[in-house]
N, C-alpha and C positions, 0 to 999 in steps of 0.2 A: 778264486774261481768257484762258483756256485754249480751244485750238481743237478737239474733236475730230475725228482723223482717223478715215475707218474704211471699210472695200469690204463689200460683200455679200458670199456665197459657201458652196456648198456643197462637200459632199467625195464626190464617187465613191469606193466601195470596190470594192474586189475580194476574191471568197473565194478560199482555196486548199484543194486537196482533202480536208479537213476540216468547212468551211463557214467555215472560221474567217475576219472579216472585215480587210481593211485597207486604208489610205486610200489612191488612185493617189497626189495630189500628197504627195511625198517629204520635202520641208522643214517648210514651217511648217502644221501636222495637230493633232489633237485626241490622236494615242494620241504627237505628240514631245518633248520633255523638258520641263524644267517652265517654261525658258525660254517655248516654245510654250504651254502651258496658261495663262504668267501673259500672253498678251498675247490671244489669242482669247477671246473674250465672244460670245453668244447676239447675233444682229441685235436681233431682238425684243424689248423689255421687258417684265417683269409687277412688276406690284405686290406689294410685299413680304406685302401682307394681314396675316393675324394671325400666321401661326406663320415668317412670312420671316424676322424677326430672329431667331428662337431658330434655324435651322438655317445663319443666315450667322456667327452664334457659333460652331455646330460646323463649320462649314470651315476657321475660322478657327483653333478648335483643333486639329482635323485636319492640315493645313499645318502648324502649330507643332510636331509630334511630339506631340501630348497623343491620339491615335487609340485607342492601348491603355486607355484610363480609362473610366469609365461618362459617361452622357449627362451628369448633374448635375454630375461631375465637368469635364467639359469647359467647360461651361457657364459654371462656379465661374472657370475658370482664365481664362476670357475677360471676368468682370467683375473678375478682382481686375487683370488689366491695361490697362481699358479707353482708360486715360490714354495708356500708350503704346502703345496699338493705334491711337487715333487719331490722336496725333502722328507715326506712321509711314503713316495715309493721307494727311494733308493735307501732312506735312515729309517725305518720304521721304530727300531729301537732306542739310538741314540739321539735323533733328532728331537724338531719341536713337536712331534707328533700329534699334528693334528688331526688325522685318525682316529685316535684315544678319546679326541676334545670332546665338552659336552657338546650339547646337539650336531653331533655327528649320529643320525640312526640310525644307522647298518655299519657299524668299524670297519668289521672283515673284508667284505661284500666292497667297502669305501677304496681300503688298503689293498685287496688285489687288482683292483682298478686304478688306481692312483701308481700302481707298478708301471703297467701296461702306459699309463699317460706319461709317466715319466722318461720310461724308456723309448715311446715313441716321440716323444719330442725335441728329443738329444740325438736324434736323423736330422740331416739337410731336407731329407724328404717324409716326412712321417707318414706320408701313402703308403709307403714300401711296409712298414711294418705290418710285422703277423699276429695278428691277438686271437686271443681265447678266449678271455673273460665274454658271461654272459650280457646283453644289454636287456634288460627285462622292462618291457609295458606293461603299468597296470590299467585296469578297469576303475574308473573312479565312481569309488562308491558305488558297484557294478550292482548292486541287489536291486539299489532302486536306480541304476541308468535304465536295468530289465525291464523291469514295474512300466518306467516313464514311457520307454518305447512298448510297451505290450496295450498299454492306455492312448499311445498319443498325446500322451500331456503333455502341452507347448513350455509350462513354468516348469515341468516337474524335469523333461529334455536337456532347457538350457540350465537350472542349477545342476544337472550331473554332466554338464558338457558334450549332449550332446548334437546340439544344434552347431551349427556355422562357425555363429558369432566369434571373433577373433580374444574373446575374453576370456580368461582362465575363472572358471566358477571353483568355491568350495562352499560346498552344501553344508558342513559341518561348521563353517566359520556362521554360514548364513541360518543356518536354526540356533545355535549359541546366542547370535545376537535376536533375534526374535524372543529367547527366554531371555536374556537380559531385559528386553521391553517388559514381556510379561510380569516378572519379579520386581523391577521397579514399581510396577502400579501394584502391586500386593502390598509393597513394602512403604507405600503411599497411605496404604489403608490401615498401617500396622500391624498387620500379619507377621508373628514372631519369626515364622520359617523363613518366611522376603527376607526378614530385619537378618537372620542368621549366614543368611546365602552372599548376600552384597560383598560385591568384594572378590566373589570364592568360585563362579562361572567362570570356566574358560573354553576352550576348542576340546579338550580332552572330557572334559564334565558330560559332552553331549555324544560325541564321537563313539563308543561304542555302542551306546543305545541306538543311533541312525543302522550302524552298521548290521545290526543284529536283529533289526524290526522285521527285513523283508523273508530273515529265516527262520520266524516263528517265536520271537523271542515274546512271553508275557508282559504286561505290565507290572506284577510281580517281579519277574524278573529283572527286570531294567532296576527295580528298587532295589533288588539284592546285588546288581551288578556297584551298583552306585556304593554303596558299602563295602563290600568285597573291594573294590577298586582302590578306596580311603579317601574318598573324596568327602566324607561325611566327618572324619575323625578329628576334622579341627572346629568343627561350629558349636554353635550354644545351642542345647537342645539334645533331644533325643534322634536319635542317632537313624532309625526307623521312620520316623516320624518327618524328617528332614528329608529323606530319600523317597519317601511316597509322593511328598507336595511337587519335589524336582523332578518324579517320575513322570506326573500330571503333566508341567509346564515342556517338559520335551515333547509327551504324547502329542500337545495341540499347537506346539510351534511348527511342528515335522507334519501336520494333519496340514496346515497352512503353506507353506512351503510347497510341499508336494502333494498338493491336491489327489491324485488319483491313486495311490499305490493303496491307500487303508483300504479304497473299494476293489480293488482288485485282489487283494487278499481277501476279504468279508466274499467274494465270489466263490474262490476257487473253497474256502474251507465249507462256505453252504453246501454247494454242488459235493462235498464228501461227507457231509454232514447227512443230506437227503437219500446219498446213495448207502452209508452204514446204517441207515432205517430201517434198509430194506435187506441188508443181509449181503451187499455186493460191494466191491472195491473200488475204486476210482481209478480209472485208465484214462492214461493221453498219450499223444504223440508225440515224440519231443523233433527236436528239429533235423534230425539227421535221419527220423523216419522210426524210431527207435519205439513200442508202445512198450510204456509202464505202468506197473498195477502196484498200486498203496491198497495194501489190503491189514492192519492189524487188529489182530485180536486180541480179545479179554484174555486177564493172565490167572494161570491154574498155580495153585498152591499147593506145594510137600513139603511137607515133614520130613526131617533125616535126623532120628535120633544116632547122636556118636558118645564115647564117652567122654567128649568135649563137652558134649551138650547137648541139646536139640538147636538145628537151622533149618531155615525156608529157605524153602528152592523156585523161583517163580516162572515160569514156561509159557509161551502164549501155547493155545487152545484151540484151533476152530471150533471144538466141537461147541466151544462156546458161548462162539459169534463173535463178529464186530465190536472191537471198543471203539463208540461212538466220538469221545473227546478226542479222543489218540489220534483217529483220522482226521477231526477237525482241524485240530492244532499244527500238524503235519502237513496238509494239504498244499500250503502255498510254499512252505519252504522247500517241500519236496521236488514241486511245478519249476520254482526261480531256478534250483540245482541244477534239474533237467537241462534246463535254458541254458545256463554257464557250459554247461558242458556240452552240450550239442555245438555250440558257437567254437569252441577251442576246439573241438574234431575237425569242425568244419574247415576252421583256419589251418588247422593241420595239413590235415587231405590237401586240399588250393596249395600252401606252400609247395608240399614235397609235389606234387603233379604237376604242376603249372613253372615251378620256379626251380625246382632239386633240391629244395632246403630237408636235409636228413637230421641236419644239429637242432634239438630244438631244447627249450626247458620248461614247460609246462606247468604254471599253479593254479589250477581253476581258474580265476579271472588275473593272471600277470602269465605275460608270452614270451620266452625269452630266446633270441637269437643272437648270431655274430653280431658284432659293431660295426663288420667291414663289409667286402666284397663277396660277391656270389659269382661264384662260375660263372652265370649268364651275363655279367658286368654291371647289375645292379645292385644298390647296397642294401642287405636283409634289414636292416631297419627300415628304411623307405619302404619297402615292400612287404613287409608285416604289415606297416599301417594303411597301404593300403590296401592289405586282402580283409584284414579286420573289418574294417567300414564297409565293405562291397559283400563278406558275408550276412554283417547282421543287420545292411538294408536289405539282401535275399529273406530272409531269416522273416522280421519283423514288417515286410510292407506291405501285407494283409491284416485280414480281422482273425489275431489267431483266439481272441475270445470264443467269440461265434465259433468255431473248429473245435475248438476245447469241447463246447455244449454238443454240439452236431456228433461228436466222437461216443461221446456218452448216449446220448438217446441211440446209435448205432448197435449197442447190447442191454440199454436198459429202457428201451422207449416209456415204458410203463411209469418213471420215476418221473416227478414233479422237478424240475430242476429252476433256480432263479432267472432271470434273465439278463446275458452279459453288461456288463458296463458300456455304458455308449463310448466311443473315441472321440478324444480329442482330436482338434485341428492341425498341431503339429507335424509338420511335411519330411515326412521322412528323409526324403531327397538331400534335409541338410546334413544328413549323417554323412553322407560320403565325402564332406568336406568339412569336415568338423576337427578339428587343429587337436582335440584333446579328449576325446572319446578315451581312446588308450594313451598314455603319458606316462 
């Protein structure tokens, strides 16, 4: 006989001047590793109902690394190994523990799931069962699905899914091979870094640099990430030198791909750029109506002689204005934040109002609900996905460039501001039926 332990408990959050939310307690939370997500479960149960097994299969895929494939696909890959899904909920230790197996990436998060499938499947009726584990939707590659809908970029939509089309995009697979193109014709020309690289690109090589573009990330950066990472430690060459050329070939595969996101950031960091000229902050609106002010300044330098030593102490300043870069470089990543989080309120609010959903688990862009059934007799995953889509066609189906600018000349009329990015063609409309926006 097994005992369950278990405490009640909620999570105060706290925004920070973005709106963007996160948990007070520090250790074990809904947004901390997966260690935390595989051991937290919902208090409340709901019944699996009808459509609870088919979405505790895509968790289960999900967790497994199978996210990238379509719904059938996932589907597929969780009955051809139902045997040892369940031998890894009922035997986690003594079994074949596939759990454990390489590319499994989420174990924990896998293994309380693979419980929950186990035990509901060894019912006549697996409707009836009560689960708890969370089912979590992410945002794919959510920085730039933002960008694409804030642009209307039709290419920039469908590689982040989210247009219509019944096809599973990955953006990360599709700039990888754009730099495989690119580096082939270097390595055509004889360029040592091509000749060094061949071979040594893969999904992971480009994958963080996508991820991290729309949140202000340098190109600097991206070259130290690429090192730091070790993706550099096996080639011939200088190690530095290797990761600047591979930082180029992402910059203009990801510039080609998704067309409008570079200029949407080169907007929003002008437009902060013109206004730290002049001595003022950059404020917007974000989507929940929320206004935010980026305002940092130059930092002040002390002295604290101890008999340690002397250190510096560094403190921002007004008195001594605007640090011009600071707000440059901040601008867009601060604007996308906004966005992420205005969208998760918003989903919120619609859930619990509209539906009673109070269980919820919240990661900036991944929404996590029951698997099963709602009071109301619909299943919280169906109905996550679609309050998701029907907020951020609310959200996204104006010009909120023009708004952004229109906001600003409102307390700064006097400031020269660029003038917004035109929109794309891109019809917003297909967001609402869009199979994989969140997945």
């Amino acid at each position: 006989m097994t005992t369950r332990i278990s405490s009640r408990h909620t999570y105060p959050h706290f925004a920070d001047f973005r709106t963007r939310l996160y948990p007070m307690a520090q250790d074990l939370n809904p947004q901390g590793d997966q260690i935390c997500k595989g051991l937290l479960q919902f208090h409340h149960a709901k019944p699996l109902g009808d459509r609870g097994l088919y979405w505790l299969k895509i968790s289960l895929a999900n967790t497994a690394g199978q996210d990238k494939a379509t719904w059938a696909e996932r589907i597929q890959w969780v009955d051809d190994h139902h045997d040892l899904i369940v031998d890894s909920g009922l035997n986690p230790l003594d079994g074949e523990r596939l759990w454990a197996s390489e590319g499994i990436d989420e174990p924990y998060v896998f293994l309380a799931t693979a419980r929950e499938y186990a035990l509901a499947t060894r019912l006549d009726n697996p409707a009836h069962f009560l689960s708890r584990t969370v089912c979590a939707m992410d945002g794919v590659c959510n920085g730039m699905q933002l960008l694409s809908l804030l642009g209307k970029d039709s290419v920039g939509a469908i590689k982040t899914n989210c247009s219509s089309l019944q096809k599973r995009y990955d953006l990360y697979t599709e700039v990888m091979e754009a730099v495989i193109k690119l580096n082939n014709e270097c390595a055509l020309q004889g360029r040592e870094e091509a000749l060094a690289w061949m071979g040594s690109i893969k999904r992971s090589t480009v994958k963080r640099a996508i991820m991290t573009t729309p949140y202000g990330v340098t190109p600097r950066g991206i070259a130290s990430q690429l090192v730091k990472d070790g993706f550099c430690d096996d080639l011939t060459g200088r190690k530095g030198t290797n990761a600047a050329y591979m930082r180029d070939l992402i910059v203009t595969a990801l510039k080609d791909v998704v067309t409008s996101a570079s200029t949407i950031m080169e907007y929003f960091q002008s437009c902060a750029k013109a206004l730290a000229a002049h001595e003022l902050p950059m404020k917007w609106i974000t989507p929940t109506g929320v206004e935010c002010t980026q305002a940092y300044h130059k930092l002040r330098k002390t002295k604290v002689r101890t008999l340690m030593g002397e250190f510096s102490l560094w403190d921002e300043d007004s008195v001594l204005g605007l640090d011009e870069r600071k707000n440059y470089l901040a601008a867009s990543p601060n604007v996308i934040h906004s966005f992420d989080a205005g969208l998760l309120q918003s989903v919120a609010l619609r859930l619990k109002n509209d539906y009673g959903v109070t269980s919820t688990a919240f990661i900036h862009d991944s929404y996590g609900v029951h698997h099963g059934q709602l009071d109301c007799g619909e299943n919280a995953v169906d109905v996550l996905h679609k309050v998701i889509r029907e907020e951020a066609h609310r959200i996204f189906k104006g010009n909120y460039l023009t708004e952004f600018r229109d906001h600003i000349h409102s307390y700064a009329p006097h400031v020269e501001l660029p003038h917004p990015p035109v929109q794309g063609d891109f019809n917003i409309d297909e967001l609402l039926n869009s199979p994989y926006f969140f997945s």
